[in-house]
C-alpha positions in Angstrom: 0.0 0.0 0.0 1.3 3.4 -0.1 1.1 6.2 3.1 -0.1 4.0 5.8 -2.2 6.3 7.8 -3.1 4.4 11.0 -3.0 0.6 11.9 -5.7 -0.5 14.2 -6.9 -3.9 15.9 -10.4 -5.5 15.4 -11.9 -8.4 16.8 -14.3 -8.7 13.7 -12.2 -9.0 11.0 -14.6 -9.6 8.2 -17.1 -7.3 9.8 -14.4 -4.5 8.3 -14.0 -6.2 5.2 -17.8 -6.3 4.8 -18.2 -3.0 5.7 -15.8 -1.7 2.5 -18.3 -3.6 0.4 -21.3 -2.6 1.8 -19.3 1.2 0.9 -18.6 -0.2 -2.7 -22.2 -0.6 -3.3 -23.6 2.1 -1.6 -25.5 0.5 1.0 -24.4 3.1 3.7 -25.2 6.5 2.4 -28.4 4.6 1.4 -29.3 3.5 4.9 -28.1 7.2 6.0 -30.5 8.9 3.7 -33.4 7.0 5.1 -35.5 10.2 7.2 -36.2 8.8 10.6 -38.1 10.6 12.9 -36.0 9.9 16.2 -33.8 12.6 17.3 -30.0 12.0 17.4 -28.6 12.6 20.9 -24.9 10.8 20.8 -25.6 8.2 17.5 -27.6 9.0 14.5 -30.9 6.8 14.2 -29.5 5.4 11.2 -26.1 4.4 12.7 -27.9 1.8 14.8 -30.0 0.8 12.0 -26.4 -0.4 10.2 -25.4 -1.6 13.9 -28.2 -3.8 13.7 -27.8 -5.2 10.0 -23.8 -5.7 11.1 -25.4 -7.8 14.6 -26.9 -9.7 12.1 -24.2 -10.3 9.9 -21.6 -11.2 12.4 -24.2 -13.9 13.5 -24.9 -12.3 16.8 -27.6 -14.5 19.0 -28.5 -11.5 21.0 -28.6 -8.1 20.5 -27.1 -7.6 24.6 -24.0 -9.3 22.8 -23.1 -6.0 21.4 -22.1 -4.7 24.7 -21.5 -8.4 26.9 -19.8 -10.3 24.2 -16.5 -11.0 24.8 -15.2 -8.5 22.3 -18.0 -5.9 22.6 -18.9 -4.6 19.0 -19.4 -1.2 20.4 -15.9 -0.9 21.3 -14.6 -2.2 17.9 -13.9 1.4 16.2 -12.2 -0.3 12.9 -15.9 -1.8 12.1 -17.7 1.1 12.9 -14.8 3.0 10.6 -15.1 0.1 7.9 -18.8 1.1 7.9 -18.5 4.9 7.6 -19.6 5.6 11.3 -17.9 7.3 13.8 -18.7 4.7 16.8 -21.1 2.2 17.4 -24.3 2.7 19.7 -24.1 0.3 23.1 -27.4 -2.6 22.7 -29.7 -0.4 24.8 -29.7 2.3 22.0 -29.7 0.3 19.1 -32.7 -1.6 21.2 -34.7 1.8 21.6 -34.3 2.5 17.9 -35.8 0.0 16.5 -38.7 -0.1 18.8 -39.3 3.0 18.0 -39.4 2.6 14.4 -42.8 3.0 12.5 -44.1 0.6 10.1 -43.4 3.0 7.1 -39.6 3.5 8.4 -39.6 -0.4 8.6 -40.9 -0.3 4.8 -38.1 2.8 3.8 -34.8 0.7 5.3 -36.4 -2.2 3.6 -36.7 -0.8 0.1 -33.2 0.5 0.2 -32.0 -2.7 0.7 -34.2 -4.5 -2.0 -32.7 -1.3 -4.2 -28.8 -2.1 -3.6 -29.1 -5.7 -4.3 -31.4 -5.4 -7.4 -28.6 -5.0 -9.8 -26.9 -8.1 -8.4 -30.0 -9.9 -8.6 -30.7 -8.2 -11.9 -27.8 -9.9 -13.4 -28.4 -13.2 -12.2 -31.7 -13.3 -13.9 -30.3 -12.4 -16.8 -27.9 -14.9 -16.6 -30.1 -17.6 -15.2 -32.6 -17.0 -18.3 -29.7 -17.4 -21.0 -28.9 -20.9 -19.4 -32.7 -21.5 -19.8 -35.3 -20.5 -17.3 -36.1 -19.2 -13.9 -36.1 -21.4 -11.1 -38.2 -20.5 -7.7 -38.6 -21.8 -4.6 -40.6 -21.4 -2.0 -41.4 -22.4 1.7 -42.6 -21.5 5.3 -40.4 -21.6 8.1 -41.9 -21.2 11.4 -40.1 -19.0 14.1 -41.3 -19.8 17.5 -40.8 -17.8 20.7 -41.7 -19.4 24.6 -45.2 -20.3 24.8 -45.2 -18.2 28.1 -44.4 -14.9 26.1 -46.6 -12.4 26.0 -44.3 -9.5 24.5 -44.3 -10.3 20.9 -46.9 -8.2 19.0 -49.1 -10.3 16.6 -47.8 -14.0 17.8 -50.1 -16.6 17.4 -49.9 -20.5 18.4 -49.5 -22.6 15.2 -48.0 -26.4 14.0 -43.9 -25.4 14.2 -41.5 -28.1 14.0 -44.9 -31.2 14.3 -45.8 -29.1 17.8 -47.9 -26.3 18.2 -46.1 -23.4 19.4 -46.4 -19.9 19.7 -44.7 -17.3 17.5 -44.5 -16.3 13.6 -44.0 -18.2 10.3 -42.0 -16.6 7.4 -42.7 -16.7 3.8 -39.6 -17.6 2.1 -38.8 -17.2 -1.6 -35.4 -17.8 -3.3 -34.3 -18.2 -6.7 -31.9 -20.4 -7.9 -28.5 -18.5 -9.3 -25.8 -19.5 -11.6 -23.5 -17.6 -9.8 -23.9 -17.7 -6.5 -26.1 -21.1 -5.5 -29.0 -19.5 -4.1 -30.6 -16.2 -3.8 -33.0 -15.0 -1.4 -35.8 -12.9 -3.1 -38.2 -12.4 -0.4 -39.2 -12.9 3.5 -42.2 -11.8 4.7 -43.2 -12.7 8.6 -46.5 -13.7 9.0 -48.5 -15.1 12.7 -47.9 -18.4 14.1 -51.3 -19.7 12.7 -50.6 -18.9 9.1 -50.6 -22.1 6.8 -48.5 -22.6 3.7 -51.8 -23.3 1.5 -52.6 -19.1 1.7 -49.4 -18.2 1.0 -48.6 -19.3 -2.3 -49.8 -16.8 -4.5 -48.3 -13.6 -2.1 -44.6 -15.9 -2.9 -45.3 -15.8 -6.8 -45.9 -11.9 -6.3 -42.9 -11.4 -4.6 -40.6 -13.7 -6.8 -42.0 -12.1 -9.4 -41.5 -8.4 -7.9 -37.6 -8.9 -7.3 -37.0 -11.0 -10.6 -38.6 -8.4 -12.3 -40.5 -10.0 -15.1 -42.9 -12.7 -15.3 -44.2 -15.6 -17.7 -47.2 -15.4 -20.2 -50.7 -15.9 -18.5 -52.1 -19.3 -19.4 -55.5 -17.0 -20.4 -56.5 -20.2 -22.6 -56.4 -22.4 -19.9 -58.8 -20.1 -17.8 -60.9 -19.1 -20.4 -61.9 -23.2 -20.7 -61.8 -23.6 -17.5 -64.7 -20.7 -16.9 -66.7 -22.3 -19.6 -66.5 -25.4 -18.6 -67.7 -24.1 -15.3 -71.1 -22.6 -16.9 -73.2 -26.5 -17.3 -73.0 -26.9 -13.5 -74.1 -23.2 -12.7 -76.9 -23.9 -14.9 -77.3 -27.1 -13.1 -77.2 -24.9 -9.7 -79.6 -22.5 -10.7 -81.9 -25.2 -11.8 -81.4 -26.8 -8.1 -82.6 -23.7 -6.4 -85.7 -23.2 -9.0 -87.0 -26.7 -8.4 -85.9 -26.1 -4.3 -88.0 -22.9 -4.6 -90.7 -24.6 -6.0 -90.9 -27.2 -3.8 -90.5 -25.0 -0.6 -93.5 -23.4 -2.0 -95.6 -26.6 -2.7 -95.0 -27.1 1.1 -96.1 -23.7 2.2 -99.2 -24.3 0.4 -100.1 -27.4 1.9 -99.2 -25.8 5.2 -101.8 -22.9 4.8 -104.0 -25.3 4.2 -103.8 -27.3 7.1 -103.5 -24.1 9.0 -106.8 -23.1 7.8 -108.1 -26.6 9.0 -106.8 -26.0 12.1 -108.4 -22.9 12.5 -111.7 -23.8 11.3 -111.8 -27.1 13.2 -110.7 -25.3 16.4 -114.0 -22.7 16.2 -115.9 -25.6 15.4 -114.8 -27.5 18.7 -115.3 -24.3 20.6 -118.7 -24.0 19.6 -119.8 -27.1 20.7 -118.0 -26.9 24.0 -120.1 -24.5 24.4 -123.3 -25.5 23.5 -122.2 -28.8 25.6 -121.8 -26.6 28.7 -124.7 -24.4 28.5 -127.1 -27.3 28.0 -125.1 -29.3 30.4 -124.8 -32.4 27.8 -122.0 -34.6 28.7 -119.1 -35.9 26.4 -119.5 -39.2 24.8 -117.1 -41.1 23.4 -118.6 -40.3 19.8 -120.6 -37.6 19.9 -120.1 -34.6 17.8 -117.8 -32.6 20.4 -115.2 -36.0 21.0 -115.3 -36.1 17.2 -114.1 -32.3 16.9 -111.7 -32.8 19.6 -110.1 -35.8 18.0 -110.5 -34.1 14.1 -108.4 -31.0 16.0 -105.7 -33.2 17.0 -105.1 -34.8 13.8 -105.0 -31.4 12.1 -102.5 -30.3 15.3 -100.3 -32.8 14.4 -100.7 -32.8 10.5 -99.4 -28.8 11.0 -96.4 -30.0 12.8 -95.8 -32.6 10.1 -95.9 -29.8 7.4 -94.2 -27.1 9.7 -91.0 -29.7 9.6 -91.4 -30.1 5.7 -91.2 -26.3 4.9 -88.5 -26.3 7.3 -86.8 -29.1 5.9 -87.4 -27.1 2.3 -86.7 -23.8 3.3 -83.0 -25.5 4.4 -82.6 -27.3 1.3 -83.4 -24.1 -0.6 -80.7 -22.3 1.4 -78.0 -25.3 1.0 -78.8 -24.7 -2.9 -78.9 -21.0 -3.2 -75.3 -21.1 -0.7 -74.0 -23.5 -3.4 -75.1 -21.1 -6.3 -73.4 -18.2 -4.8 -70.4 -19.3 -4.2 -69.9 -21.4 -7.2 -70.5 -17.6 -9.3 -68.5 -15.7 -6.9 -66.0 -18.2 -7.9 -67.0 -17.9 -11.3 -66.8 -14.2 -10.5 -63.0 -14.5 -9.3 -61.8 -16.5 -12.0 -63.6 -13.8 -14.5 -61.2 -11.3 -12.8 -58.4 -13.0 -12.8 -58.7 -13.7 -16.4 -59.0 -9.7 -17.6 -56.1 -9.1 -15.1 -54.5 -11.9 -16.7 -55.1 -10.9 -20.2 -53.8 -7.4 -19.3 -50.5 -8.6 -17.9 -50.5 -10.2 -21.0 -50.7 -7.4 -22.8 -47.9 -5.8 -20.7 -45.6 -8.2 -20.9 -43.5 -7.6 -23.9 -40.6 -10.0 -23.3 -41.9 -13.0 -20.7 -40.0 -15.6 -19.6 -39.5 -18.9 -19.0 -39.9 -20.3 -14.8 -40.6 -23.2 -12.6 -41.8 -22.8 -9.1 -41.0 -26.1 -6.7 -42.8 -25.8 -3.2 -43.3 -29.2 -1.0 -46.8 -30.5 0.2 -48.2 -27.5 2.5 -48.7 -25.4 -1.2 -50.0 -28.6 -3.0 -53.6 -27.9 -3.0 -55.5 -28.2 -6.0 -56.5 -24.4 -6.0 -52.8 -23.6 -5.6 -51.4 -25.5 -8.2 -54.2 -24.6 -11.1 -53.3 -20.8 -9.9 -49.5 -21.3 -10.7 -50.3 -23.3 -14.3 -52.5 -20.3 -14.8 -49.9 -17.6 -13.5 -47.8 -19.4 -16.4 -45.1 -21.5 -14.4 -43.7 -25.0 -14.6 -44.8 -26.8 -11.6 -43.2 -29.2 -9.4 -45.1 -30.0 -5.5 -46.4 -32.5 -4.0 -49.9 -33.0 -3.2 -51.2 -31.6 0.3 -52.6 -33.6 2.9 -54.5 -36.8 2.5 -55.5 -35.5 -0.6 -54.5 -38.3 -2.7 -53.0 -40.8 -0.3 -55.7 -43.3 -1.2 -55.6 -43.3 -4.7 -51.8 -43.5 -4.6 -51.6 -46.3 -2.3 -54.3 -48.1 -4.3 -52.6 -47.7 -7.7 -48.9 -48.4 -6.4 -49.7 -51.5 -4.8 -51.9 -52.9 -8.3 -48.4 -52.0 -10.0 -44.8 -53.6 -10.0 -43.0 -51.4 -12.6 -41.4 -49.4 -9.8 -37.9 -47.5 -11.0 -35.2 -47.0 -8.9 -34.5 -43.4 -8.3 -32.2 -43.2 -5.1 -30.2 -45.7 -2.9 -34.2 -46.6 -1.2 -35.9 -44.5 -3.1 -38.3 -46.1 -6.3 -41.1 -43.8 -8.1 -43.8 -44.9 -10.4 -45.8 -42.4 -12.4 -48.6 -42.0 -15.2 -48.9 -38.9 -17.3 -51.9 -36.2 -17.7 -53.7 -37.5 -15.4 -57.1 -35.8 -14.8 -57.7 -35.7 -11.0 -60.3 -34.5 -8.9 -60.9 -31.3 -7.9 -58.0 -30.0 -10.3 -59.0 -28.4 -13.9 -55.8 -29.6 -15.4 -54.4 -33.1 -15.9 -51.4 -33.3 -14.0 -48.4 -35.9 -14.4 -48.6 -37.4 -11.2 -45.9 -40.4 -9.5 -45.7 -42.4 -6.0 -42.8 -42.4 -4.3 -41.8 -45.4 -2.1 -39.1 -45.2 0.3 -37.7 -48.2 2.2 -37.2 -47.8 6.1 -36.0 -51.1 6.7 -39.5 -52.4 8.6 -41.9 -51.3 6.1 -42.4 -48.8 2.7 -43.4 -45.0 3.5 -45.2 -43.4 0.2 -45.3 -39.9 -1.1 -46.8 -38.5 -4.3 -45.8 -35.8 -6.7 -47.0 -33.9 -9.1 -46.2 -32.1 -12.4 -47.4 -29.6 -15.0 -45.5 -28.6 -17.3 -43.9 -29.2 -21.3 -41.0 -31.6 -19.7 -41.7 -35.3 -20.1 -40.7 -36.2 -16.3 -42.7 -39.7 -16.4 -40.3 -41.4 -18.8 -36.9 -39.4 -16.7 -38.3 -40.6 -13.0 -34.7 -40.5 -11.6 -34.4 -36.7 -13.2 -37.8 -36.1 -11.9 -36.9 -37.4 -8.1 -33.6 -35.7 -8.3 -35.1 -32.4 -9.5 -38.0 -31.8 -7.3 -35.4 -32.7 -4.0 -33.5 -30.1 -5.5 -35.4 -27.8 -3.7 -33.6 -28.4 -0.3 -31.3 -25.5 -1.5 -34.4 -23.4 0.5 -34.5 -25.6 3.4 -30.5 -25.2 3.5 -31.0 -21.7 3.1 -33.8 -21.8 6.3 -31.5 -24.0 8.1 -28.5 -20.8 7.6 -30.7 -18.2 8.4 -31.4 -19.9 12.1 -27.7 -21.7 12.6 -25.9 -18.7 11.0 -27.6 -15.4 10.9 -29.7 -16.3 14.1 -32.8 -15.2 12.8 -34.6 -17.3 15.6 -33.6 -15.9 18.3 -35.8 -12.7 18.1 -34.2 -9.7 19.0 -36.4 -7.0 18.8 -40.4 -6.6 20.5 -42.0 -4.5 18.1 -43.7 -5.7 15.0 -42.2 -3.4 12.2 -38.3 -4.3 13.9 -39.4 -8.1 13.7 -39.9 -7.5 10.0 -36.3 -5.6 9.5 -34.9 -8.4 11.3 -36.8 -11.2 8.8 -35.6 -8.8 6.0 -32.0 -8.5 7.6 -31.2 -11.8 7.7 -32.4 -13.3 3.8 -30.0 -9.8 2.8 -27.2 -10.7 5.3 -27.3 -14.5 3.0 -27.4 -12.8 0.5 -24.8 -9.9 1.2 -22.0 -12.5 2.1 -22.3 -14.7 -1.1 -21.9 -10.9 -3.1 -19.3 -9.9 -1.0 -17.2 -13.1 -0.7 -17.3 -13.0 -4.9 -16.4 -9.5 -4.6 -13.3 -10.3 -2.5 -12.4 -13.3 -4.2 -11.8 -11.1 -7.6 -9.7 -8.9 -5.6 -7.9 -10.9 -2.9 -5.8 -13.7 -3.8 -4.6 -14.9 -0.2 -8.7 -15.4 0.6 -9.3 -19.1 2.0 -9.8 -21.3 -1.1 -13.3 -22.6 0.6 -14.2 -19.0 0.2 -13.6 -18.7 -3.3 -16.4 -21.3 -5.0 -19.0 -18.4 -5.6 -22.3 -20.9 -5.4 -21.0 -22.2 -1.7 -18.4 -19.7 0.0 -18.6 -21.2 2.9 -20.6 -19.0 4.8 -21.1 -20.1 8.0 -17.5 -19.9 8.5 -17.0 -16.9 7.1 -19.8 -15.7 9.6 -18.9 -17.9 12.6 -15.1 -17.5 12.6 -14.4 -14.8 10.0 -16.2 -12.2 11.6 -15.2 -13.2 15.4 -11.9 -13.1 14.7 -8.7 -10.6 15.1 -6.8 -8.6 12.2 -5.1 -5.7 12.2 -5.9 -3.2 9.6 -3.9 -0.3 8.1 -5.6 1.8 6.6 -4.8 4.2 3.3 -7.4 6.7 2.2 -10.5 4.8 1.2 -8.1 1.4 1.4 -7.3 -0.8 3.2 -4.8 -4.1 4.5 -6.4 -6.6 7.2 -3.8 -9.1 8.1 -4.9 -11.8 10.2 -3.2 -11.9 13.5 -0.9 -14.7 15.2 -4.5 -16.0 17.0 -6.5 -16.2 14.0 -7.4 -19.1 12.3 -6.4 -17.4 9.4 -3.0 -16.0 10.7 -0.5 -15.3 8.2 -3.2 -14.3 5.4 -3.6 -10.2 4.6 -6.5 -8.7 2.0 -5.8 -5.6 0.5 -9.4 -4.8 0.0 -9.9 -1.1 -2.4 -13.2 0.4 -1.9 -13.8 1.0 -5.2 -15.1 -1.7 -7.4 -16.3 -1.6 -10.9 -19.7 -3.0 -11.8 -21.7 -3.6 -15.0 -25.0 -3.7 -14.1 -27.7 -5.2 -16.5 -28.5 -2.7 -18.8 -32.7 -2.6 -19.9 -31.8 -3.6 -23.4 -29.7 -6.5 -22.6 -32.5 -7.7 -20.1 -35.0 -7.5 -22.7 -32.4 -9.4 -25.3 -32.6 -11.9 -23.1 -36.2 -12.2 -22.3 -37.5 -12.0 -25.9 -34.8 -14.9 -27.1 -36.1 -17.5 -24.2 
């Protein structure tokens, strides 16, 4: 380097090399032009927003740790310096900060984030559409606090981990990236009682809001589907005319027998009467007994008839219920369609995408919503819904095909199952657990002939752990479950926080790796950098750094796992990002 102006010592070593990049790419001055409306008394409100994002990125359980670790962050000038801020708030500031933060601050910090990491994201969509298409996957993760909580806003008990807990579930959406592995698109916290079957068409918006285009509608699809709808509203409608008419047959009869009650009643008056005043007794069959008895039988008839136009006036209701929601639905898919029809018409260049999501999403509603949004789908299906049918036809078959070490599918194609408007291709897995078979089904629409590729097909759809690795980081690494904050619009930076902190290190370790030839080799594979250790150890661990202008050398001291490596990290870094054309290039040649 040349004039060294200072050397200093930091116990967070990659915390100041990720605070140069987070420089390079404007993150900071971002952050810092966020308008917050808490006054600054030592720290600006915006320095302990970065505090927080760099808690999170140095994989900090608690946010006490700042100031009770054993190498307080808020002591560690170099990273406050590496992140363009004079000195770092204690926890009990940064704590205040964010619980006083509005939901529209919340939003602000948010979209600044979303807005540095576009262009990275940008580029890998680009790059993932000229290998072929768009892959997304989706999930959610449950994140549960103690039962005996009562601090977190808007927690609700709900199945986490196969127990009911209390606490939040977050919406997860990634996309799969030719450069790095795995990017996270979206998280979205939601309360503990949220189930993955609502959820799937919010993921589709939000993959589709970061990756910034979209696939053609399947309008076709729908339009058939509505018109194949219209013979059993007809049928409906003709249910609740003959209901109606019945119901009314009823009343009639009931009027009339009311009217026979009425008249039969004056009649026996009369005579009781005429008995008393002429003091005639009763007889078993004289004309007074005989009214008596004809009253009862019209009593009761009434009754009888009451309980038919009761019984009709349900049935009538049952059928007019059925009616109305079956054209509200009708209704909703009508919308859908012109909103459809005009994304349609909006969408110059679409592309090409598959969205994987595991058995909570696989509900027949869900999966004709994604054919129709225009994706490739790959889920299994939810619940019991087809566990019969499955078993019945796997166990009437021996063609199974091997597909993993105890893994064997079978499958038929376009099959047309109920309760789903589109044939799907549709296979049984059967996995051996050395005492007896467990089954599984999946299911597929799309133009790729899976059923005569099984192993392909099993191989593809498990594919998908990359999300449930990428849950598994965001507890093990970035701490996302243990809940540092108590107010709802902080719970949601932290959710947002930690998919960007997975995101930020795979960007950054690239970065370094261009720029740093002494960086650990494990560091240097782009699409797994090893982050956990570059979180775990990297960032808890001593350097010294010297520091020249806007440069800067970190050499790893004697203690460090890393001792005797040095980055000479420049904060300046050249970047192409995607320019519109190019994006479009790629999108209309799919």
């Amino acid at each position: 380097m040349s004039q060294t102006e200072e050397t200093t010592l930091t116990h967070h070593a990659m915390l100041v090399a990720w605070g140069q990049y987070s420089r390079c790419i404007g993150l900071v001055k971002a952050i810092e032009a966020v308008a917050l409306h808490q006054k600054a008394v030592e720290h600006q409100p915006q320095t302990k927003v970065l505090e927080f994002l760099v808690t999170i990125l140095g994989g900090f359980e608690h946010l006490k740790d700042i100031t009770y670790s054993e190498h307080p962050l808020d002591k560690d000038v170099t990273v406050a310096r590496a992140w363009g801020q004079p000195t770092w708030a204690d926890h009990s500031g940064v704590s205040r900060t964010l619980s006083s933060l509005t939901p529209e601050e919340a939003q602000a910090i948010m979209g600044v984030t979303d807005q540095v990491s576009q262009p990275l994201i940008d580029k890998e969509v680009v790059l993932a559409l000229g290998a072929g298409r768009l892959e997304f996957d989706g999930d959610l993760t449950p994140r549960p606090v103690s039962n005996a909580s009562s601090t977190y806003p808007g927690a609700e008990y709900g199945l986490m981990h196969d127990q009911i807990r209390l606490g939040y579930q977050a919406a997860i959406v990634s996309m799969t990236s030719p450069t790095y592995g795995r990017i996270g698109l979206s998280a979205r916290q939601h309360a503990g009682s949220t189930v993955s079957c609502t959820q799937a068409e919010s993921l589709v918006i939000e993959a589709e809001r970061r990756a910034g285009c979209r696939p053609l509608r399947r309008t076709d699809g729908l339009e058939k589907r509505i018109a194949d709808m219209s013979p059993q509203q007809v049928k409906l409608t003709e249910d609740v005319a003959q209901a109606q008419k019945r119901l009314e047959e009823k009343q009639v009869a009931l009027v009339v027998v009311q009217q026979q009650v009425k008249n039969t009643k004056i009649r026996w008056q009369e005579l009781e009467t005429d008995y008393h005043q002429h003091q005639r007794p009763e007889r078993p069959h004289s004309k007074l007994a005989k009214a008596r008895n004809q009253l009862g039988v019209y009593q009761r008839r009434r009754e009888r008839y009451q309980l038919k136009v009761d019984k009709a006036e349900k049935w009538l209701r049952q059928r007019q219920d059925r009616l109305k929601a079956y054209s509200a639905e009708i209704e909703h898919l009508q919308t859908r369609l012109e909103q459809f029809q005009q994304d349609n018409a909006q969408n110059t260049n679409p592309a090409t995408a598959v969205f994987r999501l595991d058995a909570g999403f696989g509900t027949a509603e869900n999966i004709a919503l994604l054919i129709e949004l225009g994706y490739e789908v790959y889920t299994k299906p939810h619940g019991n819904w087809l566990s019969g049918w499955l078993r019945e036809r796997a166990e009437s078959t021996d063609t199974w095909t091997r597909v993993g070490q105890n893994a064997a599918m079978v499958a038929w194609p376009q099959v047309q199952l109920e309760g789903c408007p589109y044939p799907l291709d549709l296979a049984c897995q059967r996995f051996w657990t050395n005492k007896s078979y467990l089954y599984s089904g999946l299911l597929h629409f799309g133009q790729h002939d899976v059923v005569t590729h099984l192993p392909e097909w099993f191989h593809y759809y498990n594919a998908r752990q990359t999300i449930e690795a990428g849950n598994k980081e965001l507890r093990q690494v970035f701490e996302v479950h243990h809940l540092k904050v108590r107010s709802a619009p902080a719970l949601q930076l932290q959710e947002h926080f930690a998919l960007f902190a997975a995101n930020f290190v795979r960007f950054a370790a690239h970065w370094l790796a261009a720029q740093c030839p002494q960086v650990p080799d494990g560091w240097k594979n782009s699409s797994q950098p090893s982050v956990k250790q570059q979180v775990k150890v990297g960032a808890h661990t001593s350097a010294w750094v010297s520091w020249s202008d806007q440069d800067c050398l970190l050499r790893f001291t004697d203690l460090s796992v890393f001792a005797g490596r040095s980055f000479h990290i420049r904060k300046n870094w050249a970047f192409q990002p995607v320019l519109p054309f190019l994006k479009s290039y790629f999108f209309s040649s799919i």
